[in-house]
C-alpha positions as CSV (number, residue, x, y, z in Angstrom):
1,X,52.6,188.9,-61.4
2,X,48.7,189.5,-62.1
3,X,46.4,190.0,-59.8
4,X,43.2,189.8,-61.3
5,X,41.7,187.8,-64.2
6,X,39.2,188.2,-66.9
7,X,36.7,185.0,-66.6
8,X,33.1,184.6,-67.7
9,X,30.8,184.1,-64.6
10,X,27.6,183.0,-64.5
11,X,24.7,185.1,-62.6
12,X,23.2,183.8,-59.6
13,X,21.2,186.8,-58.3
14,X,21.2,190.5,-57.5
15,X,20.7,192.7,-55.1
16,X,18.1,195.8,-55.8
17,X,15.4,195.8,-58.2
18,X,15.2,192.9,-61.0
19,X,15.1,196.1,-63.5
20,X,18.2,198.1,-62.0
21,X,20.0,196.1,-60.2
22,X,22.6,197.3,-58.0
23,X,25.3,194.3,-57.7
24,X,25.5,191.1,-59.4
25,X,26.0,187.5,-57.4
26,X,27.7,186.0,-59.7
27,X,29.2,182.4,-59.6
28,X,33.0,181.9,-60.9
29,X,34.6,179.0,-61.9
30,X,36.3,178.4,-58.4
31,X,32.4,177.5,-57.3
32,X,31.5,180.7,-54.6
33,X,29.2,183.1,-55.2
34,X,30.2,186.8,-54.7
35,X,28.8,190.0,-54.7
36,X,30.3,192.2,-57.7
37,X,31.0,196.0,-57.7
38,X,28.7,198.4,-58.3
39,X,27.2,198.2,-62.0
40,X,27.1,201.4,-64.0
41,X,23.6,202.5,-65.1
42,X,23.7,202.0,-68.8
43,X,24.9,197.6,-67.7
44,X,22.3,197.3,-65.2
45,X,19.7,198.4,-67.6
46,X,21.1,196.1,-70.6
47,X,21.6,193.3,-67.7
48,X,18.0,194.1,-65.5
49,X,16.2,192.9,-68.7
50,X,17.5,189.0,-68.9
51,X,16.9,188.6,-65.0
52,X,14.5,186.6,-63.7
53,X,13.5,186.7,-60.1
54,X,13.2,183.5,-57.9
55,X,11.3,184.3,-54.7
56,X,13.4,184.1,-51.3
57,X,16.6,185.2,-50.2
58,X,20.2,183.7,-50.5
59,X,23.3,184.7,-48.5
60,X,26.8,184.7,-50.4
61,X,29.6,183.0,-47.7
62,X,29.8,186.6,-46.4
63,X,26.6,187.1,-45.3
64,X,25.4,189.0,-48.4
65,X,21.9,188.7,-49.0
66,X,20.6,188.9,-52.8
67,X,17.6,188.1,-54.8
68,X,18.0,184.1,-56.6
69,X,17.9,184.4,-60.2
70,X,17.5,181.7,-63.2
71,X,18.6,182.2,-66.4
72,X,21.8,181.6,-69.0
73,X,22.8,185.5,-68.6
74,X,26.9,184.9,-68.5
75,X,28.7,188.4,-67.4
76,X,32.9,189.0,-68.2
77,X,34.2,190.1,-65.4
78,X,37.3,191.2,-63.9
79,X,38.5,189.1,-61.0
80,X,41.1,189.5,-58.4
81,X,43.1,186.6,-57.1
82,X,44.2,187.8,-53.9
83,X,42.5,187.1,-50.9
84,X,39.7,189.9,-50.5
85,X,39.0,189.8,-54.1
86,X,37.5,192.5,-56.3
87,X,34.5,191.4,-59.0
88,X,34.1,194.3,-61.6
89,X,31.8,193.5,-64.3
90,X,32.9,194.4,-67.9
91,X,30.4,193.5,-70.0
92,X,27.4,191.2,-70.8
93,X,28.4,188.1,-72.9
């Protein structure tokens, strides 16, 4: 039985700077936004250059604020499919 899935998500925001950002709020096919892990230094730097800021704040259903961003920037990402699910981002598509 599998419990995570490789999907391409789109990007809905960050937390952190728009040049190194920490997380990614990214948006999966199921519809919810969610907070990713931790990026590495090398994607954030490849991935802080296609964001563009919105001004505000948005909250993911948990409560997790992050900066709005537009854009077409589509991540791969690894995706648990139990409950608490893990988001680790792979790679920039």
């Amino acid at each position: 039985m599998r419990h995570a899935d490789t999907v391409d998500v789109a990007v809905v925001g960050f937390p952190g700077t728009p040049r190194h950002p920490k997380t990614l709020a990214v948006r999966p096919p199921d519809g919810r936004v969610a907070l990713s892990q931790r990026l590495t230094t090398a994607l954030a730097s490849v991935v802080g250059l296609r964001l563009v800021p919105q001004a505000g704040r948005a909250f993911t259903k948990a409560s997790d604020s992050y900066t709005p961003a537009v854009g077409d920037v589509v991540m791969e990402v690894v995706a648990g499919t139990t409950r608490h699910a893990v988001v680790t981002v792979t790679r920039l598509r």
